[in-house]
N, C-alpha and C positions, 0 to 999 in steps of 0.2 A: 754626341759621338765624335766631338773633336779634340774633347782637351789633353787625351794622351796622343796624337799625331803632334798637336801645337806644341808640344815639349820634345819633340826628335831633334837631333843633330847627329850628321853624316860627317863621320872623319877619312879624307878618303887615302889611297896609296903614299900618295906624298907625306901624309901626314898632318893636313891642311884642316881645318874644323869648319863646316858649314851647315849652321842655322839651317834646317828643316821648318819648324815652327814658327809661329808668332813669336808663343813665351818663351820659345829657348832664344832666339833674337834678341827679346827684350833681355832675358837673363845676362847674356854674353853681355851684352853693350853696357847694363850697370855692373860689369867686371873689370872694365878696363884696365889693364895692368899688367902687370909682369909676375907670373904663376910659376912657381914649381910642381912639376908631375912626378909624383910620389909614387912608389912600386906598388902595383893592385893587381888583383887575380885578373886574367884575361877579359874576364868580361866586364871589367869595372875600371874606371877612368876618376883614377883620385888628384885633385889639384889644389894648391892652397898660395895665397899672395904672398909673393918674398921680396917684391922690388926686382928692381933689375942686378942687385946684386945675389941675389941666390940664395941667402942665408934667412934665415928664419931668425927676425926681431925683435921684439919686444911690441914693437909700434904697429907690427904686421898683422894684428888680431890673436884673438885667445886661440891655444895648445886643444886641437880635436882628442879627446880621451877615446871619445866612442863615440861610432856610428854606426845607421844600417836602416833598412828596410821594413816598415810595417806591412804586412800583408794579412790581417787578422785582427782582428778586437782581441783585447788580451793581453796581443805582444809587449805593448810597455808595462806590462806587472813585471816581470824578466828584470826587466832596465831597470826600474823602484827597487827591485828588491837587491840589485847589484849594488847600486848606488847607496842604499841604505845600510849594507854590510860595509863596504870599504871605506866609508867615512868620508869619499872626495869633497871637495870645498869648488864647488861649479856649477854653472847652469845647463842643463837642460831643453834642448829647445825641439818641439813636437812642431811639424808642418805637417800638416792637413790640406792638400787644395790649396784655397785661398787665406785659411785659417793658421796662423804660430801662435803656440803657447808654451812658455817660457818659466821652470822652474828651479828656484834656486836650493842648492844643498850645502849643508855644512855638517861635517861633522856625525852624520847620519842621519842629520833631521832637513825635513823643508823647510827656507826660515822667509818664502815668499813666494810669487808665482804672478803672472800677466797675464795678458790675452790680446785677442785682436777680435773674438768674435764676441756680437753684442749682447748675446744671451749672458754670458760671462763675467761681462763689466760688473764693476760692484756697483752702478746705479740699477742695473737691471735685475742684480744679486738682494740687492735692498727690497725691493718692485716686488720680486718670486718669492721672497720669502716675509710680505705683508708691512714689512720696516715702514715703507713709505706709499702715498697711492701716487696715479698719472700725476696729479695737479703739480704735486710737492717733486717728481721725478722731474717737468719739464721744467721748475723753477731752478730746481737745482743746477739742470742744462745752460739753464741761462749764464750761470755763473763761469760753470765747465767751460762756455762757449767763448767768455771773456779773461780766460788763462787761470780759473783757480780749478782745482783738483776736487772732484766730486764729492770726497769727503770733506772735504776742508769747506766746500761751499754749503754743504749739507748742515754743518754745525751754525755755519754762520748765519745761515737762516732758521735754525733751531728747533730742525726738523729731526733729528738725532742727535741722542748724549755722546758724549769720545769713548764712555766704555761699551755702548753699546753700536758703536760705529768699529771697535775695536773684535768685536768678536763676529761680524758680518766678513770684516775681511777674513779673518781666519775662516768663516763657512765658504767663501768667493774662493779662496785656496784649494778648500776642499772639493769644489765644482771645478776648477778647473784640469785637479791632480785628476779626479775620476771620469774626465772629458777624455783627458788623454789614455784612458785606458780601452774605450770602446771607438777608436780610432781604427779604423781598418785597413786602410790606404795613405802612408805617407813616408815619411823618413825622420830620424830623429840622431839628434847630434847633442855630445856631452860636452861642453867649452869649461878648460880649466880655468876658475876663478871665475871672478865678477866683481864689478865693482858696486859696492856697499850702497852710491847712491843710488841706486837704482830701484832700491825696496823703499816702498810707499809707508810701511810699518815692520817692524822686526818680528814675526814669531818664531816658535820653536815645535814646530810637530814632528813627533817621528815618521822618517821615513817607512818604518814597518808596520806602525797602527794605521798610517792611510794606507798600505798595502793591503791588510787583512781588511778595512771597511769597504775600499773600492772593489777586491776581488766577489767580497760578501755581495755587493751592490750591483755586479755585474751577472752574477749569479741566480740574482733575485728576480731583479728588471725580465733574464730571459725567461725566469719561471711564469710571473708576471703576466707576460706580455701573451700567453698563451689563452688568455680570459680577459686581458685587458689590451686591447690592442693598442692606445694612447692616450695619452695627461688629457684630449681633446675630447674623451667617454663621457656621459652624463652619467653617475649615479643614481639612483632612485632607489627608497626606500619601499619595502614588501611592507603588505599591509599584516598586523595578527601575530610580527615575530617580536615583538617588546623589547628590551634593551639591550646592545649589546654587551660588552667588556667593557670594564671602566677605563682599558687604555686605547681602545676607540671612540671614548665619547666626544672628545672634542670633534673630531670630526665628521662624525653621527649625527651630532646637534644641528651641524650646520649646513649637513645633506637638504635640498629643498628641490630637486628632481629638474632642476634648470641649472645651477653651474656645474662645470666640466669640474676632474681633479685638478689640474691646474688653477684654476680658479678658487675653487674648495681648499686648495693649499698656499694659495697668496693670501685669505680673507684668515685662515687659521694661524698661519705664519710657521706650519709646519711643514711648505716645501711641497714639491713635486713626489720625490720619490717616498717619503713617511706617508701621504695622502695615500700614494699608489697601495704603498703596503698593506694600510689601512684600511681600504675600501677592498683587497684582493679576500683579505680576511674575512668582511663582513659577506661578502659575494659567498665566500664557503659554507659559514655560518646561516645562510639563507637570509641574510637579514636585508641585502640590498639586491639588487639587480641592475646590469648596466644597458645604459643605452645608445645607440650610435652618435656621435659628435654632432651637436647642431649645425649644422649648414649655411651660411648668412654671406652673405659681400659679393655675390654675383658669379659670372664666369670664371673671375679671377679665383672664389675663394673654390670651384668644382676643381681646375688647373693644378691649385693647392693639394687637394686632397688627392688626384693623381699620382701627384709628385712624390707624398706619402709613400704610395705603394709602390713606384716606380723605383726611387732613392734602395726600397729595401730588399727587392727582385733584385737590382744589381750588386747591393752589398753578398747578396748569399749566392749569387753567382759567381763574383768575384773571389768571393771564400773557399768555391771550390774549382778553382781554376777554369772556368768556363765564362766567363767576363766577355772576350772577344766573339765565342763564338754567341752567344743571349745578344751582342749587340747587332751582329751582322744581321741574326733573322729577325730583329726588331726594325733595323733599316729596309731588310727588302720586304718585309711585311708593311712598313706608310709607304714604300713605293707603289708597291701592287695594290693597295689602299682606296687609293681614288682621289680620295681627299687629305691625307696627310700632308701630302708634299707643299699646299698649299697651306694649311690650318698649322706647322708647323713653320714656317718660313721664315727665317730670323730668330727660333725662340728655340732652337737644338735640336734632341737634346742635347746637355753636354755630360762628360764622363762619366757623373753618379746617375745618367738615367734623367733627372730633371730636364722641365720647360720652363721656359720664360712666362707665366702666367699673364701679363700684361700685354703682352706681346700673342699670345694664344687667342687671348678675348676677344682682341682686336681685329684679327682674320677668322675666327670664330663666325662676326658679323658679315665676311664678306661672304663664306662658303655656307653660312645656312641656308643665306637665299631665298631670304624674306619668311622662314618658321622662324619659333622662339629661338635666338642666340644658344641660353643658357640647355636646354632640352637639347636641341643639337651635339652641345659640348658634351653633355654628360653622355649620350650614348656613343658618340663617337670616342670618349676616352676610354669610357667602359672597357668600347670591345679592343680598346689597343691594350691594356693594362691584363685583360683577357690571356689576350696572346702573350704576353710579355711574362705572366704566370706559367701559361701551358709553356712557350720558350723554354721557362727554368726548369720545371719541373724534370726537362729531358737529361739536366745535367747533375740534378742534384738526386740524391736519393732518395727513398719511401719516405724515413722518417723523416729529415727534414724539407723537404718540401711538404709534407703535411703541416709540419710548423708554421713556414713560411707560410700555406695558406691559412690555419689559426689567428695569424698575426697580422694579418691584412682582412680577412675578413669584412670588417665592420666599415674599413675603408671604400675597399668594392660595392659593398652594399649599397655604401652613400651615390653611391655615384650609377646604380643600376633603378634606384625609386624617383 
């Protein structure tokens, strides 16, 4: 509940700007410089580096086309599909939190794209989609860690062909165009141009076929998710229903009632969301049955699966303008608690709802008070995640707060056995 306060800044009568926050301190002071204040609606405060001359450069930074506001999953289809009609020659840059992702357009196509988050990386893109396993990942690291470029070290150890290291990054593109579309909270800027070295390889996708697969994808995922709460679900096969379709058999075959979809879709190399789609199918079909995500790695990994449900109470709060109020009676609910204020101490939450799991486990041990640690945790999350549910439900409607409970489901459960 801190990291929209740590982003305030107070301008007061005079005109004077003063830092509120941590990160808006931090922000300002790696600004240093001489800003022009650009005409914006009242309630918005636009500035961009000109020197102390006033004039807008060349050397001053790329030409803002566009900007604005995410407040919904969705809103960059909008911006794709702007971008993909008008043909600008630019980059794209999606803040998320702590997360930028960065893609390039020309001409109406995307001819590349970055990240900063590590699900994303094309070493972890290789990993998700079965290209490579751990061993060969952390070898490759070694190389990464000694200044060559994961693909390039990749080859070098002969762990992937160039055309098939060529068409990962075009999928790493495509994870990261569709990341930006289920972004619910950020801000997003068009920068005129880029410079060419900056792409790791050149493609050429349209802008409008990623538009139609990610909206298709976004689509799906929330149909999905109403049976399949997350990639962390085990599958299990039903006994007496015989085979299914021949375009789930790869996946079928390799069903064995212990890995997750995620897993099932590293070991297949068909990905997270084809696994999803696949197993959603066979669940219909009667042919499989899901089961709640195994549980392993201690307090830290209960904290985990809180955070799950926590992360997405506040997304569908947020979505319907009730963010602030779901947090306030989240705060005075571990106040009047008992034990939160302790079991919490140091580890948040911060704005999306999350705790610091390491940090939870660790006073976990103090406030149990010589019972089981992990027993402890799990009913004292339980019943905050409880309220954190009833919380929402006051501000969201019938249907979806029924969703929302669908969709969490399986995670509560974890955390109430």
């Amino acid at each position: 509940m801190r990291e929209a306060r740590a982003e305030l800044v107070r301008i007061d009568a005079h005109g004077v700007v003063h830092p509120i926050g941590t990160v808006a301190s931090q922000r300002l002071r790696a600004r240093e410089g001489a800003y022009r204040m650009l005409p914006a609606p009242a309630h918005v405060v636009m500035m961009r580096y000109t020197g102390e001359d006033g004039r807008r450069d060349a050397e001053d930074g790329a030409i803002v086309r566009l900007a604005g506001e995410i407040t919904a999953p969705g809103t960059m289809c909008d911006v794709l599909a702007l971008l993909g009609q008008t043909g600008w020659r630019g980059e794209l840059i999606v803040l998320d939190g702590e997360a930028t992702r960065a893609i390039f357009f020309e001409g109406g196509n995307v001819v590349g794209a970055q990240t900063t988050v590590d699900e994303e990386r094309l070493g972890m893109v290789m990993y998700r989609f079965g290209a490579i396993d751990e061993v060969q990942h952390e070898a490759v690291m070694e190389k990464v860690r000694a200044g060559s470029r994961f693909g390039q070290g990749a080859i070098e150890l002969g762990v992937i062909s160039e055309e098939r290291l060529y068409k990962l990054i075009g999928k790493q593109i495509d994870e990261i165009v569709f990341a930006t579309f289920a972004v619910s909270d950020g801000t997003f800027f068009f920068l005129d141009g880029f410079d060419e070295g900056r792409l790791v390889s050149h493609h050429t996708v349209s802008a409008n076929a990623l538009l139609m697969d990610g909206v298709t994808r976004l689509d799906e995922m929330r149909f999905f998710r109403e049976k399949i709460p997350s990639a962390e679900h085990v599958p299990v096969r039903r006994e007496g229903r015989g085979e299914p379709q021949e375009e789930f058999k790869k996946t079928w075959d390799n069903i064995d009632g212990l890995m997750s979809i995620e897993e099932l879709g590293r070991l297949t190399g068909r990905g997270e969301f084809t696994t999803t789609k696949d197993v959603y199918a066979m669940i219909q079909s009667k042919h499989v049955q899901l089961e709640p995500p195994r549980m392993s790695g201690g307090p830290e990994a209960v904290v985990g699966v809180a955070n799950l449900v926590l992360e997405r109470v506040h997304q569908a709060a947020d979505a319907a303008g009730k963010g602030t109020v779901l947090r306030q009676s989240l705060e005075s609910f571990a106040v009047g608690g008992g034990v939160y204020d302790i079991l919490f101490r140091g580890a948040g939450p911060i704005e999306t709802g999350a705790l610091d799991p390491e940090k939870v486990a660790e006073n976990s041990v103090m406030v149990a008070g010589g019972t089981d640690p992990e027993r402890f945790l799990k009913q004292s999350l339980h019943e905050y995640v409880s309220f954190a549910l009833f919380a929402a439900s006051n501000a969201l409607g019938n249907e979806a707060d029924a969703q929302l409970e669908r969709e969490v489901s399986g995670w509560v459960g974890q955390l109430k056995n």
